[in-house]
C-alpha atoms as one frame of an Amber mdcrd trajectory, in Angstrom:
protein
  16.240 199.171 260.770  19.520 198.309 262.422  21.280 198.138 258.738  19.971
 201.063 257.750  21.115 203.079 260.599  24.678 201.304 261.107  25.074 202.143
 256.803  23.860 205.669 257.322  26.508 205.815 260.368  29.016 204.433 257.547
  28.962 207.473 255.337  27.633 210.096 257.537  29.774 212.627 259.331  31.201
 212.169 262.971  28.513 214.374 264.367  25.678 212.473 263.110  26.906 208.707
 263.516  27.225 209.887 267.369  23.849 211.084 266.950  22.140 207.548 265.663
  24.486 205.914 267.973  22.377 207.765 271.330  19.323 207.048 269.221  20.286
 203.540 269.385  20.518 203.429 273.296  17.840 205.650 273.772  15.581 203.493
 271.797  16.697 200.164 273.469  15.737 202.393 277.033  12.326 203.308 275.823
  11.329 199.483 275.094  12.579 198.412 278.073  10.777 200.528 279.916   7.621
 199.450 278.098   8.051 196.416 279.028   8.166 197.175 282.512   5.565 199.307
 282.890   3.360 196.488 281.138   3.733 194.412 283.858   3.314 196.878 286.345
   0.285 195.340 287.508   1.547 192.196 288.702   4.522 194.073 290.422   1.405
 195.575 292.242   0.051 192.632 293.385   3.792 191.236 294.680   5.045 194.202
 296.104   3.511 193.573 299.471   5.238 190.137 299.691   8.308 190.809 298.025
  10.455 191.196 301.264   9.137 187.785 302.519   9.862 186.232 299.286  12.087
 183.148 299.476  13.173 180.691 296.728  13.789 176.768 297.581  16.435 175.698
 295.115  16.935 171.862 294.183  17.844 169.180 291.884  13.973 168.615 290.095
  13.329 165.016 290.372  12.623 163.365 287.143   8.796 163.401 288.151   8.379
 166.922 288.079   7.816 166.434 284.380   4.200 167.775 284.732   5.423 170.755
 286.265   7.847 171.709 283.806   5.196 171.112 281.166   3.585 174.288 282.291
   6.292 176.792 282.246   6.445 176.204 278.365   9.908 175.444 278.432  10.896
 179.135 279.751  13.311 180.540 282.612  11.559 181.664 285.718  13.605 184.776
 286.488  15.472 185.852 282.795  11.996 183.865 280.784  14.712 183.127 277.712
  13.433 179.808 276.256  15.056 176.318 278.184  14.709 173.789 275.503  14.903
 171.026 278.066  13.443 167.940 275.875  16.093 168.806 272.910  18.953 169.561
 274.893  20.177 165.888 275.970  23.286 167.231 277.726  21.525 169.974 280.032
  21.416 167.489 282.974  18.094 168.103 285.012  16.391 171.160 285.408  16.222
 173.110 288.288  13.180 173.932 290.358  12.015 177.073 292.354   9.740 177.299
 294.637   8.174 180.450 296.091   5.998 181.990 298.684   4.430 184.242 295.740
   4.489 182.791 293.212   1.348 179.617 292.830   3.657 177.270 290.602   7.105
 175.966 290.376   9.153 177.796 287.971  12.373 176.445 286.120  15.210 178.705
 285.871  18.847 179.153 284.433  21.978 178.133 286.763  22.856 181.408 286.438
  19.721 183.600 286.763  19.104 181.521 290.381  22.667 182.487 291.209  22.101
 186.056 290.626  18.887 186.102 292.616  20.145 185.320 295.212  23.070 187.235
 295.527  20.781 190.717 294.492  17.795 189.489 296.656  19.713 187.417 298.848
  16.598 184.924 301.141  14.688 187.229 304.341  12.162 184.444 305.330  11.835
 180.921 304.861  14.438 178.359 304.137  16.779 178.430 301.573  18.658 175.296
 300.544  22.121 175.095 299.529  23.183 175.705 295.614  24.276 172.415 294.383
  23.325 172.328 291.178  24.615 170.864 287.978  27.423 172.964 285.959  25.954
 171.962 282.557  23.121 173.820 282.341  24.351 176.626 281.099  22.113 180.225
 279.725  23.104 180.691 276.158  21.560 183.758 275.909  21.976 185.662 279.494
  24.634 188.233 277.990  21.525 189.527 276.389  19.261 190.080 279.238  17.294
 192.549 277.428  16.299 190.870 274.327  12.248 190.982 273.190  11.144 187.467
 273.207   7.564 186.484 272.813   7.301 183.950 275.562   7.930 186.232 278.551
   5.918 185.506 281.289   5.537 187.801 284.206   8.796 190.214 284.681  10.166
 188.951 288.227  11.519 191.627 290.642  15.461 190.505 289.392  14.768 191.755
 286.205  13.162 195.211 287.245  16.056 196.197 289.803  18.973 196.156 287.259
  16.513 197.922 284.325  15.191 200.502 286.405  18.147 201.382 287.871  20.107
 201.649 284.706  17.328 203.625 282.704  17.682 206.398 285.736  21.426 206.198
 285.525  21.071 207.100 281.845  17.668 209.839 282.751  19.983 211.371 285.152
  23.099 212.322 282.779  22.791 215.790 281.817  26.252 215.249 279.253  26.229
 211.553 277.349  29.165 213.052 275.509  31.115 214.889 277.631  31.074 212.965
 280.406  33.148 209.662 281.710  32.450 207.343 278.841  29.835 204.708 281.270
  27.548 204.331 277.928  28.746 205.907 274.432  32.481 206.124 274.767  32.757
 202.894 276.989  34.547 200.859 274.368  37.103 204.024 274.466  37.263 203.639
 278.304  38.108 200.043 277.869  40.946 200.702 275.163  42.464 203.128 277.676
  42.182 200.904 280.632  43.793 198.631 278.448  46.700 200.813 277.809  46.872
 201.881 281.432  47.277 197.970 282.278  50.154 196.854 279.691  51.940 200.265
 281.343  51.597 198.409 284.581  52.708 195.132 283.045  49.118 193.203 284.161
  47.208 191.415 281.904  44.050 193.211 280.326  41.297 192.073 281.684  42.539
 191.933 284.993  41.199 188.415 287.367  38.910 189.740 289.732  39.290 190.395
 293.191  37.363 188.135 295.692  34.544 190.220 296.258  32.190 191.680 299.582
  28.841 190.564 300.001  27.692 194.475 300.081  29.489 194.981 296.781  27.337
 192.604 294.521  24.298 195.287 294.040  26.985 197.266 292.462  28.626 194.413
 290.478  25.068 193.910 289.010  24.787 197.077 287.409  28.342 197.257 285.596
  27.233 194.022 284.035  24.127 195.150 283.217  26.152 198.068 281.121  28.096
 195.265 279.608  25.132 193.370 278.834  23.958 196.582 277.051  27.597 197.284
 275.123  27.327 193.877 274.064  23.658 194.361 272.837  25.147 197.436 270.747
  27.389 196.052 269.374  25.660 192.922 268.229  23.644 195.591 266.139  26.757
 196.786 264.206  27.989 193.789 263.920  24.786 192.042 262.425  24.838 195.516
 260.051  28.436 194.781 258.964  27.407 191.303 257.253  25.341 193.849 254.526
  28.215 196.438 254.017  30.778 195.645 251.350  34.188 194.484 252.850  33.421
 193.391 255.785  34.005 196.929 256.577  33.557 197.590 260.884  31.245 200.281
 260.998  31.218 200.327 264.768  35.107 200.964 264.709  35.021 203.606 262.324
  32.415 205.338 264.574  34.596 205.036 267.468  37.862 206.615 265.564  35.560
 209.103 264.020  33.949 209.480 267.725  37.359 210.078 269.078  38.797 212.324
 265.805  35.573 214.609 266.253  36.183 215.138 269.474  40.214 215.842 269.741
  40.298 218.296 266.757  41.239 221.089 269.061  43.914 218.871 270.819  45.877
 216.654 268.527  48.201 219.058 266.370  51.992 217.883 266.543  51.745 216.605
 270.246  49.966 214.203 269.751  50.875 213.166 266.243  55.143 213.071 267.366
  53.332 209.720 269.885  52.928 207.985 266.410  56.071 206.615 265.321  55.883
 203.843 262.127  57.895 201.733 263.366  57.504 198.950 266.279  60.160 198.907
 268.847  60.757 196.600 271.977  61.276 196.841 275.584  65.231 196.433 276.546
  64.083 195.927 280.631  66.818 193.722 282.260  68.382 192.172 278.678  71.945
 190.789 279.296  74.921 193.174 278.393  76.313 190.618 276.446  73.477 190.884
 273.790  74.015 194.232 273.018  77.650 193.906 272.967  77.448 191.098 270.340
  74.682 193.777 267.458  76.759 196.766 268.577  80.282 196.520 268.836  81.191
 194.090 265.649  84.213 196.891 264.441  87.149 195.137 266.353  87.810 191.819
 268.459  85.837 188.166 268.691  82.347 190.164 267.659  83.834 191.290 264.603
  84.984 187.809 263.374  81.458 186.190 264.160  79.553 189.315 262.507  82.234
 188.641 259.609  81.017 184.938 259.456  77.365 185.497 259.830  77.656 187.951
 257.179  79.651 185.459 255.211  77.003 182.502 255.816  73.992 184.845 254.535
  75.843 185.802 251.539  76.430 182.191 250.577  72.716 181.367 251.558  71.632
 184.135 249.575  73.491 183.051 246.623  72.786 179.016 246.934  68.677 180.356
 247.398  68.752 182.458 244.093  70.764 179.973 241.582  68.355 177.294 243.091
  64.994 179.285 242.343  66.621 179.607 238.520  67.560 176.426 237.934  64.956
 174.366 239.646  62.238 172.490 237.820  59.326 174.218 237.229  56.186 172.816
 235.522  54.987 174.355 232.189  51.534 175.181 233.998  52.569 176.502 236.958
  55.279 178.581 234.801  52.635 179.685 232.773  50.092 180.446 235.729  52.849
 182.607 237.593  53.701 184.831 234.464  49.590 185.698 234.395  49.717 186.909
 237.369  50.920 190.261 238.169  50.670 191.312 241.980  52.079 194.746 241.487
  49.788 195.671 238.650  46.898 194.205 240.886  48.505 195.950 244.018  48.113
 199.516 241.849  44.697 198.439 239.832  43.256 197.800 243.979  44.921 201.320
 245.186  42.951 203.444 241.751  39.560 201.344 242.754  39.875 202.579 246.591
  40.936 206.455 245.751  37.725 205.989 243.605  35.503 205.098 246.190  34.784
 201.464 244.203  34.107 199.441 247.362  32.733 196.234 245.681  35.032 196.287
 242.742  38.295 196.833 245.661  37.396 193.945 247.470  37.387 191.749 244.356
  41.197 192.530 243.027  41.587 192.363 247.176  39.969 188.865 247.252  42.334
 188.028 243.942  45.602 189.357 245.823  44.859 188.087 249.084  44.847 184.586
 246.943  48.054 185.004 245.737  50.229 186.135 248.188  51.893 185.225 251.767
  53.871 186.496 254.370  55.973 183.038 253.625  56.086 183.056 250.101  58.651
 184.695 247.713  59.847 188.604 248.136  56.799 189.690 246.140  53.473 187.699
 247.360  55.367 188.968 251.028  55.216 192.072 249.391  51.843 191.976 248.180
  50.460 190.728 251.634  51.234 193.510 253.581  50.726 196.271 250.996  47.287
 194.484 251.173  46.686 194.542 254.530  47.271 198.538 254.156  44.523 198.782
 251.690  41.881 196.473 253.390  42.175 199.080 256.488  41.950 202.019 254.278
  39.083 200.521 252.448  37.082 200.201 255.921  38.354 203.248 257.150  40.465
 201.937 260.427  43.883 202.772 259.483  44.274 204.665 261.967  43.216 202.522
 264.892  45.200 199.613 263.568  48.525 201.529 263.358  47.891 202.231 266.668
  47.102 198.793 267.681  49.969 197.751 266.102  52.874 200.479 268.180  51.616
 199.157 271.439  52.392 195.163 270.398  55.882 194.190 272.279  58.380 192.065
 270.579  60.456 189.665 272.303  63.702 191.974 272.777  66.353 188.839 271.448
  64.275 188.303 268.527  64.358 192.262 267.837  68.146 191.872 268.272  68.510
 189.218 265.846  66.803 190.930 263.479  68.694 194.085 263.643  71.932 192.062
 263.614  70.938 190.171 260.484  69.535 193.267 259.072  72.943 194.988 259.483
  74.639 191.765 257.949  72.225 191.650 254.691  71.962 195.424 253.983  74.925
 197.778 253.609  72.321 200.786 254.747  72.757 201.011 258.880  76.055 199.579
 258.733  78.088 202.134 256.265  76.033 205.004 257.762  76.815 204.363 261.724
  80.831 203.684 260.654  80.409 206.788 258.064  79.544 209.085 260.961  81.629
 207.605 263.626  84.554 207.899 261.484  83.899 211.614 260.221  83.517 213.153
 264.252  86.307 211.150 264.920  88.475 212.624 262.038  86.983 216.508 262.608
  87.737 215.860 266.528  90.904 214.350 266.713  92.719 217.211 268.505  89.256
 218.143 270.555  89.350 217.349 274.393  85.797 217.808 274.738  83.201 216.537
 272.082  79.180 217.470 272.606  77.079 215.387 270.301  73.798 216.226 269.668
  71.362 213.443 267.719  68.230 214.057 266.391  66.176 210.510 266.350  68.817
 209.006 268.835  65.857 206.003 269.468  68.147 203.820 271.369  71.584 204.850
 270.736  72.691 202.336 269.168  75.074 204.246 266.891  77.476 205.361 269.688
  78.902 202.089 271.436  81.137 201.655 269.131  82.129 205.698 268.687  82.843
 205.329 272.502  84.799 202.393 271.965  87.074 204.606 269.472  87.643 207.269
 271.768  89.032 205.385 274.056  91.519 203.921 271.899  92.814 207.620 271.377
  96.395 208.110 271.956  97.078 209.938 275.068  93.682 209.221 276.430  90.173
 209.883 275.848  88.752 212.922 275.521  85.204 213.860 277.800  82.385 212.864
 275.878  78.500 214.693 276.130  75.836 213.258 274.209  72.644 215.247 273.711
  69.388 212.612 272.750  66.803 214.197 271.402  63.784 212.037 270.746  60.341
 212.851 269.738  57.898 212.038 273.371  55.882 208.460 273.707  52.600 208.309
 274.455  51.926 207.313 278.857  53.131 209.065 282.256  56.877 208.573 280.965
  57.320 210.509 277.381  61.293 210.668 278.083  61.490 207.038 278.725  63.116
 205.674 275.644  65.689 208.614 275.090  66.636 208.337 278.996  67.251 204.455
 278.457  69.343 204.907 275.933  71.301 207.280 278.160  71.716 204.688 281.076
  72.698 201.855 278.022  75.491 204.533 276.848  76.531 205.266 280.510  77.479
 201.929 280.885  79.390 201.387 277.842  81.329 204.303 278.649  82.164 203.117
 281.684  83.056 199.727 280.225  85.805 201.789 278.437  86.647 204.338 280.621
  85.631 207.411 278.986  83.913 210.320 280.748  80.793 210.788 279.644  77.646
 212.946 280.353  73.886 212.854 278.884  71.335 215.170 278.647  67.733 213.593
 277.217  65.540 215.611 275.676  62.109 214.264 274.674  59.588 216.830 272.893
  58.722 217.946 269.278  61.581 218.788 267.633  60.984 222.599 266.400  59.497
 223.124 270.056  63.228 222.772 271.086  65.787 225.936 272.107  69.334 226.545
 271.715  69.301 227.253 275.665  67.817 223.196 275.901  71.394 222.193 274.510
  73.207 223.024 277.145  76.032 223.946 274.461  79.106 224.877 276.513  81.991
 227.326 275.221  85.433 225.189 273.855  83.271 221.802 272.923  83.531 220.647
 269.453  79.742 220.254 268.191  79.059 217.662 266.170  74.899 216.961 265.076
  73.820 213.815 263.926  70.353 213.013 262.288  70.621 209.559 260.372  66.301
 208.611 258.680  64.165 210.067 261.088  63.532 213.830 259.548  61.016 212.625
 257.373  59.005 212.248 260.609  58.328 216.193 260.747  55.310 217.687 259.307
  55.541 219.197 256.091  52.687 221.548 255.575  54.154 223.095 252.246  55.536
 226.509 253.499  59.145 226.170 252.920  59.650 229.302 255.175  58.196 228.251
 258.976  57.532 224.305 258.315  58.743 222.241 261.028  61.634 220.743 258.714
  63.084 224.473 258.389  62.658 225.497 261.808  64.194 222.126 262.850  67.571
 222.770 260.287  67.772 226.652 261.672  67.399 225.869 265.035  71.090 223.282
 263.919  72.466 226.382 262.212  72.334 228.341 265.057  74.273 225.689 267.349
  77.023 226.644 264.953  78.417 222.907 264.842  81.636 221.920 263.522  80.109
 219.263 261.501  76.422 218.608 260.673  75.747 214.267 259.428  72.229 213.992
 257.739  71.152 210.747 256.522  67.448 210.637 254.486  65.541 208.212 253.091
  65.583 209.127 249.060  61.995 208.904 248.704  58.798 211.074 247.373  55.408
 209.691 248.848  55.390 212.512 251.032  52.923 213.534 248.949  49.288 214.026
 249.330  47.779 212.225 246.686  46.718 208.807 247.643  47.993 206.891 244.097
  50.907 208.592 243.258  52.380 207.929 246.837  51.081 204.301 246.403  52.669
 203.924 243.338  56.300 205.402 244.659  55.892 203.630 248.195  55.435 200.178
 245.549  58.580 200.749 244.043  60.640 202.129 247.086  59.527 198.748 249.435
  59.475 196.705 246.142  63.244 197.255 246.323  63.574 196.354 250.505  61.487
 192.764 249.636  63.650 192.003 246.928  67.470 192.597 248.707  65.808 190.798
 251.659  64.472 187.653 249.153  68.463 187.426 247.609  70.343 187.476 250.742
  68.148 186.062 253.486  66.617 182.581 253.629  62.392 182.393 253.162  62.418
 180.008 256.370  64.917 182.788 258.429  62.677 183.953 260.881  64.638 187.186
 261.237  63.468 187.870 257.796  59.727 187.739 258.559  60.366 189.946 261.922
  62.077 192.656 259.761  59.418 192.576 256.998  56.363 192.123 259.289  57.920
 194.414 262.211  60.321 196.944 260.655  59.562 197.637 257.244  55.373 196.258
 257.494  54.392 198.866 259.960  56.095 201.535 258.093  54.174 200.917 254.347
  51.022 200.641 256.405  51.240 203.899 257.877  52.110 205.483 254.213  48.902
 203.670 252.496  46.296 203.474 255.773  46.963 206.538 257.474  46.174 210.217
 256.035  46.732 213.485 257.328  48.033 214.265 260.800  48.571 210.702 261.559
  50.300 209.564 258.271  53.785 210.046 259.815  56.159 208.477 257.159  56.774
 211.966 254.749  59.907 211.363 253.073  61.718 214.059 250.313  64.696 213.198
 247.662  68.222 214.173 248.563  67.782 217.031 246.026  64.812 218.277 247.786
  66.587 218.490 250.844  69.885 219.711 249.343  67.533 222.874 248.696  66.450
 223.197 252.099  70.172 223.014 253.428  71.145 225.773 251.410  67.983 227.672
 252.256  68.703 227.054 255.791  72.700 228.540 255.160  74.354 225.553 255.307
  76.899 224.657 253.249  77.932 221.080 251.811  81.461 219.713 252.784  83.312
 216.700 251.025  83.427 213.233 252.540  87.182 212.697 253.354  88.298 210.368
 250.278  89.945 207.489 251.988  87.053 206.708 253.523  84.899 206.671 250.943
  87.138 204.768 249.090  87.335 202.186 251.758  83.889 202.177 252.681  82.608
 201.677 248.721  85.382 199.036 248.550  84.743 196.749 251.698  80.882 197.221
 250.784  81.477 195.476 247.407  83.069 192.938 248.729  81.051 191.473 251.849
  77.362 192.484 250.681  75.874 191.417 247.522  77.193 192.628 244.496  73.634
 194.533 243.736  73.559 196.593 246.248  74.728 200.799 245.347  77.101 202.484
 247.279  78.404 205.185 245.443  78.967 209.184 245.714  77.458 211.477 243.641
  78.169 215.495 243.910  79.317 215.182 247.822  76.283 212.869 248.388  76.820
 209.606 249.592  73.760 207.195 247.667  73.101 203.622 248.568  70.540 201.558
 247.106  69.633 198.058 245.709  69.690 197.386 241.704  70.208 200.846 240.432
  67.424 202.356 242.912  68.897 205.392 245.434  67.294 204.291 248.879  69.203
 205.928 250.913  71.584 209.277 251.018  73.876 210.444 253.704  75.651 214.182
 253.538  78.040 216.105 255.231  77.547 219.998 256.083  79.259 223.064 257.888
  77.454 226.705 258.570  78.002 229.367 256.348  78.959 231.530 259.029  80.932
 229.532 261.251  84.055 230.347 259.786
């Protein structure tokens, strides 16, 4: 019965796995209360003497043999079988006596602890617990469990049943109130979350506890006893379902889904960002001054040599996998094997709904690829990983699971650093726009910069740094960070961070500076919120985070076109937009698997010719940066799918729609730029410009495009 429910809950809709879920509890409530009204007679004939009743625990001699012969092997209070002649490393059994009770009982360390602290001892004497510590209860976090053997129900037993059967009798709500029963697994995710925002460790040690409190303490674990029991159920149904999908965690994020469809919209969707970011609490100014300021002085020349050392690695790694020995077999094993037509074969059997057939090519990828190996079995792991959660339907809770893990904030720093020394990408677009406000601004005393998706600011140390190598002095800088919100009591955290970081850099170089965060959706945001002041040269900045805005199809009142008109009418002097040239924005599942294949196809292979396999920056920035973003595209649909990127033509269309109009790059720095890339990166790598476009990519591939624009009216 329990598979046929938990693969009914599988397919069915929200409202009716909730449904069989209560049906499960309530089900579980009316046995138990069978089975203590079936012994309600012998309750009876104890209930006279139950306030006298007092337990005499010892160490059972080894002559109590006969004794133990007639309790059939069972526990006295929990009566879950004690296999005492098998179990050579139980140590001795223990004995209880009692006033009413005829016999001596055996019983389970813990079941005599527990009486006494719920009955504690009102007559008699009671002899000190000294027991051994290795006879343990396999079976006590199942209380509950039918078992044919039971003798009669002891008094233990009855108080924590009874009293959590009326807890559950009394509810008028199970689903709309604080999640005790149905949505407790919920309640512990939260408390979870509630915890690493504290920065304690989930679960939390326990507090030395009252002798009053322990009544209490026995009813929360009876509710855990009876989570546990639930979820054994699932779990025991999951072993019959196809891909070891977890039906009990796709009821939960359908649970929760169901029940937020009136709340989520774009608040709660702007929480989920794709990638996963660290904490920068108390980290030395000297690391950030070595990732961010490499454009003049003793950071340059070490960036210069790193870069250097990875090229040369790069190179040595490649001629080596070409000209090593290879075996005719293995040679001829490798070119039978195609991941990438397996990755796309697995992606048509899961749009399909082919559940046993997706687990095999899953089973044959899984076997060929690592996050260790070469650029493509890397490649193949994670894209796998995406379609194993798709396949058992907890994309979404995974990409969730995965924003809240915290990396080590030096080995996120490393990874950006040798990231910016591999790839062209970051590099060419921070100096790109640092150099073009510079340029428009020379003559400007005061310069008001406004970034969409400033994250952590890491693009302006070194624009500060410029400005205050301006002749006759530095002009007063404003910066205005604009971030979408994070999820917990702080949603401004990040962007405000980013603010103190930039404070101090401009105080470093003695330029006046002022910050204003702002931390909401971005088409939520006014003109009034940007604090533009009359005289200030505007300059807006958005470098690969507008794919990030919903994109519901109406090119009139989307959020990308209210976001560009809300730019226009800042009327800035210059407008930087860098976007990831990219189409599995769209909705169908294989298409955008097939052009999310080819886009990250290209990112695996730059990172397999110009970083070492054993690096481990290179499995940070493939697992970190660049895994959580493909499993967002392929795991995640809908609201939650936040990774929705458009072509550079596609958004040249909603520029010009928006009245914008395209300026030039200045030509000696484009020149300059194109010329020092081709000579410090790999010689693969594009960076070219195309019709005012600026296009950068890996083997022929456009990646990534950066473009320059100007109002229509502002002239």
């Amino acid at each position: 019965m329990a598979v046929a429910l938990a693969m009914e809950a599988a397919d069915s809709s929200p409202l009716v796995q909730m449904r069989l879920l209560g049906f499960w509890k309530l089900m579980v409530i009316v046995i138990l209360m069978i089975i203590v009204m079936s012994k309600g007679k012998d309750n009876e004939r104890r209930e006279s003497s139950v306030s006298e009743c007092s337990v005499d625990l010892e160490i059972g001699p080894l002559e109590t043999k006969a004794c133990l012969a007639r309790t059939m092997g069972d526990c006295r209070i929990c009566y879950l079988s004690l296999d005492i002649t098998n179990n050579q490393d139980s140590g001795i059994p223990i004995e209880l006596g009692c006033s009413c009770k005829d016999d001596l009982a055996v019983a389970h360390k813990q079941c005599a602890e527990a009486w006494f602290k719920i009955k504690g001892n009102n007559s008699g004497k009671e002899k000190p617990i000294s027991m051994a510590d290795q006879f343990p209860n396999p079976d006590l976090e199942n209380p509950f469990e039918d078992n044919d053997n039971h003798a009669d129900v002891c008094d233990f037993a009855d108080d924590g049943i009874l009293g959590y059967i009326g807890q559950m009798l009394m509810e008028e709500d199970m689903d709309g109130q604080m999640p005790m029963l149905q949505e407790s697994l919920e309640f512990q995710a939260k408390e979870r979350s509630f915890y690493e925002v504290l920065g304690q460790k989930y679960p939390p040690s326990p507090p030395p506890q009252q002798q009053d409190l322990n009544n209490n303490n026995s009813e929360i674990d009876v509710l855990h006893d009876f989570d546990a029991f639930i979820r054994k159920g699932f779990d025991d149904a999951n072993k019959f379902l196809p891909g070891g999908s977890k039906v009990l965690d796709e009821a939960q994020s359908r649970g929760k889904k169901n029940r937020k469809d009136d709340e989520r919209g774009e608040d709660e969707r702007s929480m989920k960002l794709a990638a996963v970011y660290p904490e920068f609490d108390d980290v030395p100014k000297e690391e950030f001054d070595g990732v961010l300021l490499t454009e003049s002085g003793e950071n340059k020349k070490k960036f210069e040599a790193y870069r250097a050392d990875l090229l040369e690695a790069g190179s040595k790694s490649g001629s080596r996998r070409k000209s090593g020995p290879v075996k005719k077999n293995q040679n001829k094993k490798k070119e039978m094997i195609d991941l990438r037509f397996l990755l796309i074969s697995c992606a048509q059997l899961v749009a399909a709904g082919d559940r046993v057939a997706a687990c095999e090519a899953l089973k044959k990828i899984r076997l060929h690829s690592s996050p260790y190996g070469n650029g493509e079995q890397r490649l193949a792991h994670y894209f796998a990983d995406g379609l194993e959660a798709r396949l058992a339907g907890n994309g979404s809770e995974i990409h969730k699971s995965l924003l809240k893990i915290r990396t080590a904030t030096s080995d996120w720093l490393r990874a950006l650093y040798t990231c910016h020394a591999a790839a062209p990408f970051n590099k060419v677009s921070y100096y790109i726009s640092n150099k073009l406000i510079a340029l428009k601004s020379e003559k400007a005393m005061r310069i008001h910069v406004i970034d969409f998706g400033i994250l952590y600011g890491f693009c302006w140390p070194s624009f500060i740094q410029r400005l205050a190598e301006r002749e006759g002095g530095p002009p007063k800088l404003r910066i205005t960070g604009i971030d979408f919100p994070q999820p917990g009591f702080r949603p401004s955290e990040k962007v405000e961070e980013a603010g103190r970081r930039l404070s101090r850099y401009a105080e470093m170089f003695n330029v006046p500076f002022e910050y204003n965060a702002i931390a909401q959706n971005w088409e939520t945001i006014r003109v009034e919120d940007l604090k533009i002041e009359e005289g200030e040269f505007v300059a807006v900045n958005c470098l690969y985070r507008a794919q990030h805005l919903m994109d519901d199809g109406n090119l009139e009142n989307c959020s990308r076109t209210r976001v560009l008109n809300l730019i226009r009418k800042t009327n800035p002097d210059i407008f930087i937009h860098g976007i990831i040239n990219l189409t599995y924005g769209m909705p169908f599942f294989v298409s955008r698997f097939r052009e999310a294949l080819f886009h990250y196809s290209a990112h695996y292979d730059y990172l397999e010719a110009t970083i070492p396999r054993e690096k481990p920056e290179r499995v940070h920035i493939e697992r970190e940066m660049l895994g959580s973003e493909l499993f967002n595209v392929i795991a995640c649909e809908g609201w939650e799918r936040v990774e929705r990127p458009e072509t550079y033509k596609q958004w040249q269309v909603r520029h010009l729609e928006a009245g914008f109009m395209q300026v030039s790059f200045e030509k000696q720095l484009i020149d300059s730029t194109m010329s020092v890339s081709k000579k410090v990166y790999h010689r693969e790598f594009v960076v070219d410009e195309v019709k005012q476009w600026l296009l950068m990519g890996w083997k022929g591939r456009i990646m990534y495009a950066l473009s320059c624009w100007q109002p229509i009216l502002s002239n």
